[in-house]
C-alpha positions, 0 to 999 in steps of 0.5 A: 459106490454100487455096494453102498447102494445095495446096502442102502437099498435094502435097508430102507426100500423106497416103497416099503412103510417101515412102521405102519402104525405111526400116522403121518404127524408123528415123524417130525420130531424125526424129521427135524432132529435129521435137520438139525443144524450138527447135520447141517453141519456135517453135511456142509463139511462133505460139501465143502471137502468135496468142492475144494478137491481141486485146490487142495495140493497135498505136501510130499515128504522131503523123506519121500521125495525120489532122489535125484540122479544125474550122470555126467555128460561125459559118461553119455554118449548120444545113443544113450543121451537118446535113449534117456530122452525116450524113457523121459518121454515114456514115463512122463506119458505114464504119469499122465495117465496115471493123472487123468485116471485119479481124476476121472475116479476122484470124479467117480467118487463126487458122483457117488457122494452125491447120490448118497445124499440123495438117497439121504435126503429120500430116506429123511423124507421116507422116514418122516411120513413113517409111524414109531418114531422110536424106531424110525429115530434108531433106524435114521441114526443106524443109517446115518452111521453107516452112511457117515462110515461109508463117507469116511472111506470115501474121504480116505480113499480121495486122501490116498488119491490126492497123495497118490496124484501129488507123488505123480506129479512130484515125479513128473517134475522130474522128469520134466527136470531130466527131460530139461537137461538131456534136452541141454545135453542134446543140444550141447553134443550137437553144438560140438558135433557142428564144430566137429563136422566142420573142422572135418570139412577143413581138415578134408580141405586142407587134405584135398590141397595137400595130395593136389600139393604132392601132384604138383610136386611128381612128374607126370607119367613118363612114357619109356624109351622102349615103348618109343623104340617099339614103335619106331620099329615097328613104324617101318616094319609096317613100311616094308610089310605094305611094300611086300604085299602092294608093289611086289608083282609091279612090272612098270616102276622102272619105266614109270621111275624113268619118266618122273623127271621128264614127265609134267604129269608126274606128282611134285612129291616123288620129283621132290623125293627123288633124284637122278642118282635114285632113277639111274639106280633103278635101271641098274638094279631092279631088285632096288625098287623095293627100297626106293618104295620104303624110302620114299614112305618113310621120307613123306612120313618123316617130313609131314608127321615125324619131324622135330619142327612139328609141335604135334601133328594135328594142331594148329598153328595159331594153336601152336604159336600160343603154347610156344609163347608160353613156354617162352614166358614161363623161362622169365619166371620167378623162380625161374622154370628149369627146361624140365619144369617147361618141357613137363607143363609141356606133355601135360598140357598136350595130353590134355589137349589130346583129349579133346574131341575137335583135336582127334578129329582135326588130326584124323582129318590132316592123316587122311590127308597125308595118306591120300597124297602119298598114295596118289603119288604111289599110284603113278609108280605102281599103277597095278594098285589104282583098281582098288578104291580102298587101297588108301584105306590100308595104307592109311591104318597100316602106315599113317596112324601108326606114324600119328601115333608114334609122334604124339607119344614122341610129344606126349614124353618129357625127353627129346627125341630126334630121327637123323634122316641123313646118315650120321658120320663121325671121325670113327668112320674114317672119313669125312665124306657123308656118301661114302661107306667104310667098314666101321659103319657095319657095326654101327648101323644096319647096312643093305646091299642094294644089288642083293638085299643082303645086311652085311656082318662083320664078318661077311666077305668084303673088298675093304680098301685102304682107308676102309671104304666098301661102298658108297651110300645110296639112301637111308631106309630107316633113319637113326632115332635118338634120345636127346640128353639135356645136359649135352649136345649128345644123345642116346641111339635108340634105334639103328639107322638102316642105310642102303649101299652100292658096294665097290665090289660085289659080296663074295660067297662065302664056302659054307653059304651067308645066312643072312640077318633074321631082322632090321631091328632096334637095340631094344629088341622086338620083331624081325625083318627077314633080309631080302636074298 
């Protein structure tokens, strides 16, 4: 300690004779009663104090000891589990610091001991080469008390120490206890948060199969009858409207129609399309040229895209025979699968099957096809549209790829849907006979006048004859379109058939003039047609 060397300092200075007089055998007698054995002694006793510093383990009170505390676990959530953990964590590094800093002043402390008894011992010997042996002896002896003082504080200050170190580390136990069992408590959350995170994963499991269960269960998007009834019209508006726009201005069809069952260049197709009837009803009425046109597209259309034996256009038949196979062995199932179950496995599949870039390109393949044949074919007839290149192209977009597209939404759909190419006759008619005309069948189908181009109404002026006959019937222009019913052979019409007619008898004017109908439309509505005057 710095003061207690001051003191000793100035008390007895290392180059100053305290008692001069005394000669230099004198202080031995001093000397000797410095060394004596109760010196020895209490020297020893420092010693001995000072040397088993480190194995002394002072004992706390049970009444000083810090009570211990725990929450209960069930009290803690993990946030606080961690912020436990942290404090532990922060006050035990406390506690080692604490630790070390007693140790480093207990350290500290043996150091100035030990220059103590070193200025002791100098002193000792500086006293006994002092004269007055009196006084050296009173002044040993007030040095000594004073440095016995001093080491009495010392003493007590590494008694409060020891204490002070044995509180940290009675302290430090228990945060190493608390430590111990957050660190359980951790371990034990962790655990359950394990077991928790997977039966989350089942319960995630069990959900996915479940909404996948009631996927299963719903029937697929079911596309609406409007929507093919639309399109269905609007297939043989696009029909009429590319007729109007290429073939209106045509001055050689008749002559070209005349020569098609005589002509050995003429293309198979319109010698499969038409017939002599068909030819000698252009030479008589050349306002019929436009509708022969319509029927030979919608004909083409009909047979290569449109017809019920067509699994999907664009598909394969190898394709074709496997999905077909299955369906049938889906019938042979336990349980056994119900039409609908079949025909919904059905529009899935091809919907998926659309999806697929080979199949989209394989059906754009077999539709350019399909229009480059026909407007070959057209060519011949209407030899005006053979100067432009690309003229295909237009009927490719406006004509083809809306049938392509009609008849996959047709497929696509879990119902059964059938155009009747032939006209549709039943007892209602008044006859049996497929090509004759009777006046019920206005009402029922959208019936043209081939002379005029005119649709014919209810009350348009006609000669009716006995059994109702008005005219006789040529072609089917737009034929009827049907929603199949599953449990009969019957059948909703979704579409009215438009039928050409040669009437017995010309249309009378009526006083007041005729307007004609605005549209060949569908019974759901859409976009008219203006009749033909």
């Amino acid at each position: 300690m710095p003061d207690a060397d001051v003191e000793l300092d100035q008390a007895l200075p290392k180059n100053k004779v305290l008692h001069p007089t005394l000669d230099a055998s004198e202080p031995e007698s001093f000397y000797r009663e410095a060394n004596s054995p109760k010196a020895e002694k209490d020297d020893a006793e420092i010693r001995a104090s000072l040397k088993d510093e480190a194995s002394i383990k002072p004992v706390i009170p049970s009444r000083l000891r810090k009570p211990q505390t725990r929450r209960s676990t069930d009290d803690l959530d993990s946030n606080d589990l961690k912020h436990v953990n942290r404090s532990l964590k922060k006050d035990n590094e406390d506690t080692h610091d604490d630790l070390r800093k007693a140790r480093r002043e207990n350290r500290e402390q043996s150091l100035e001991i030990r220059d103590l008894k070193k200025q002791n011992a100098h002193l000792k010997e500086s006293i006994r080469t002092q004269a007055d042996p009196k006084s050296y002896k009173d002044q040993i002896m007030s040095e000594r008390h004073k440095f016995y003082e001093h080491v009495d504080l010392l003493e007590d200050h590494i008694a409060h120490l020891k204490h002070q170190l044995e509180k940290t580390k009675l302290h430090m136990d228990q945060l190493t206890f608390q430590t111990r069992e957050a660190n359980e408590e951790k371990a034990a959350y962790e655990t359950k948060l394990q077991h928790l995170q997977k039966l989350n994963s089942r319960l995630n499991e069990d959900l996915t199969e479940c909404r996948d269960d009631i996927l299963r269960l719903q029937p697929p998007t079911q596309i609406p009858d409007s929507k093919i009834a639309e399109g269905y019209s609007s297939l043989y508006q696009q029909i009429a409207s590319w007729v109007d726009d290429e073939a209106e201005e045509s001055q050689s069809m008749e002559s070209r129609m005349s020569d098609i069952s005589t002509d050995k260049d003429a293309p198979e197709l319109l010698k499969a399309y038409l017939d002599t009837d068909l030819i000698r009803l252009t030479k008589k009425y050349s306002e019929a040229e436009p509708l022969i046109l319509r029927y030979i597209i919608q004909l083409h259309m009909h047979r290569l895209i449109l017809a019920d034996d067509i699994y999907l256009f664009g598909l394969d038949e190898h394709n074709i025979t496997i999905l077909r196979s299955i369906e049938h062995a889906m019938e042979s199932l336990e349980p056994k699968r119900d039409t609908l179950t079949i025909q919904r496995w059905r529009s899935e599949t091809l919907q998926a099957l659309a999806k697929i870039d080979g199949f989209q390109t394989e059906q754009q393949r077999q539709a350019t096809t399909v229009s480059k044949d026909l407007w070959t074919a057209l060519i011949y007839l209407i030899p005006e549209i053979s100067t432009d290149e690309h003229g295909w192209k237009r009927l490719h977009d406006s004509v083809t790829m809306p049938a392509v597209q009609l008849a996959t939404n047709m497929r696509f759909s879990t119902s059964c849907y059938r155009i009747i190419a032939h006209l549709p006759r039943n007892s209602s008619s008044g006859g049996a006979n497929n090509n004759v005309i009777y006046h019920p069948d206005i009402q029922r189908h959208t019936i043209l006048d081939v002379a005029t181009r005119k649709v014919l109404k209810q009350d348009s002026v006609l000669k009716v004859a006995e059994d109702g006959r008005i005219g006789e019937h040529v072609m089917v222009i737009q034929p009827l379109l049907l929603r199949m019913q599953r449990d009969s052979n019957g059948g909703v019409a979704l579409c009215k058939a438009t039928v050409a007619v040669r009437l017995d008898e010309p249309m009378a004017k009526r006083a007041k003039g005729v307007r004609a109908l605005g549209a060949l439309s569908s019974w759901f509505g859409g976009d008219t047609e203006p009749a033909r005057t």
